[in-house]
C-alpha positions as CSV (number, residue, x, y, z in Angstrom):
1,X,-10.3,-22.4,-6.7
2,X,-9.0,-22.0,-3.0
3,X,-5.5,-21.9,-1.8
4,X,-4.7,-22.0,1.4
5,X,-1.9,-20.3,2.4
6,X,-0.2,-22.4,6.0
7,X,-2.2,-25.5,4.5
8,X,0.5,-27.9,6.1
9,X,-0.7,-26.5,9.7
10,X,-2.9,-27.8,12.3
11,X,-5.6,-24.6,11.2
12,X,-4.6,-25.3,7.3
13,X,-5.2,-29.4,7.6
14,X,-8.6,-28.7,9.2
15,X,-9.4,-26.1,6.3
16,X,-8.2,-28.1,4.0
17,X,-9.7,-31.5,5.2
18,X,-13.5,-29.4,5.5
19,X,-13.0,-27.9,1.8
20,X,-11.6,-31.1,0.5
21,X,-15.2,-32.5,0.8
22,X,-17.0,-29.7,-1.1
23,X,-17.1,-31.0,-4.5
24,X,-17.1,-27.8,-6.9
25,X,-13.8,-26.5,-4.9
26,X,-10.7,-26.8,-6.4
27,X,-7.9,-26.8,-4.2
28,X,-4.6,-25.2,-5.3
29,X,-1.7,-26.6,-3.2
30,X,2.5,-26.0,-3.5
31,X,4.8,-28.4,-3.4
32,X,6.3,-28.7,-0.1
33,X,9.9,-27.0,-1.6
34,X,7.4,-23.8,-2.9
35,X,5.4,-23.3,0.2
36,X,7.8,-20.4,1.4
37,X,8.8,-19.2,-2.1
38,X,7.4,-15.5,-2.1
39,X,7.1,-15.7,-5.8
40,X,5.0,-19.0,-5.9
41,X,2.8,-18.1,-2.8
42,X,2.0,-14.4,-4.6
43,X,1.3,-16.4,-7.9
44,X,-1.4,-19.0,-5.8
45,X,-2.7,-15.7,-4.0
46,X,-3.4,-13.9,-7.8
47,X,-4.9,-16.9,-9.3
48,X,-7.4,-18.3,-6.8
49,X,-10.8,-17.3,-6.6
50,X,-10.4,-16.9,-2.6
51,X,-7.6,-17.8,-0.1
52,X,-7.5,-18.9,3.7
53,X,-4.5,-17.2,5.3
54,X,-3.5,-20.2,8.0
55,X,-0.6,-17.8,9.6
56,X,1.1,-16.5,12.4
57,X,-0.4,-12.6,12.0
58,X,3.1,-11.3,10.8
59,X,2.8,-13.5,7.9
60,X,-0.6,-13.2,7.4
61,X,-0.2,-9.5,6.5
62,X,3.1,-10.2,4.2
63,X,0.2,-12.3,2.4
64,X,-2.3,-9.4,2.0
65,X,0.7,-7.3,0.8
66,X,1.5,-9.9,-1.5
67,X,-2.2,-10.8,-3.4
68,X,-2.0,-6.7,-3.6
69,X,-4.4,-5.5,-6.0
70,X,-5.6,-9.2,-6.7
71,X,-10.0,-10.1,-6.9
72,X,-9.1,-12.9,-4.5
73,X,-11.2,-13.4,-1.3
74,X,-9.3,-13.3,1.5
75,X,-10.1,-15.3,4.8
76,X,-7.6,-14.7,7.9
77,X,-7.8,-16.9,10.8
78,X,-5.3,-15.2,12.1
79,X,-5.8,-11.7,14.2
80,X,-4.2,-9.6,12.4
81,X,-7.6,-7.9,11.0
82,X,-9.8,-8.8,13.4
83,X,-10.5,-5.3,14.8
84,X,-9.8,-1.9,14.0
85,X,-6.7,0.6,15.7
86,X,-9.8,2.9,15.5
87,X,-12.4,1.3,18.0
């Protein structure tokens, strides 16, 4: 099960439109009311097996904050983690 957090985006459609194809994924989607409700987007986070952060980077890292301790897979295509503050 993937949710994909910014699905309503250009980068979330594309994700979305790719995955939708796969047959043994299971997409978890909001409805359009829930899809900047904090407590519904942590809930998506927890339960999927991975998520695709579609987000501006300040959002994307309110999103890792938010799966906290969660098994979820994360995938950012934003830049928020793409390097280290140490290289």
């Amino acid at each position: 099960r993937v949710f994909i957090d910014g699905e309503a985006g250009t980068t979330g459609l594309q994700v979305r439109e790719r995955l939708e194809k796969h047959p043994e994924i299971e997409i978890l989607s909001l409805e359009p009311a829930l899809r900047k409700d904090e407590s519904a987007r942590q809930e998506a986070l927890k339960t999927a097996d991975a998520a695709v952060l579609c987000l501006p980077d300040d959002a994307a890292i309110a999103a890792v904050a938010l799966a906290g301790d969660a098994d979820t897979v994360i995938v950012d295509a934003s830049t928020a983690f793409r390097v280290s503050e140490d290289w």
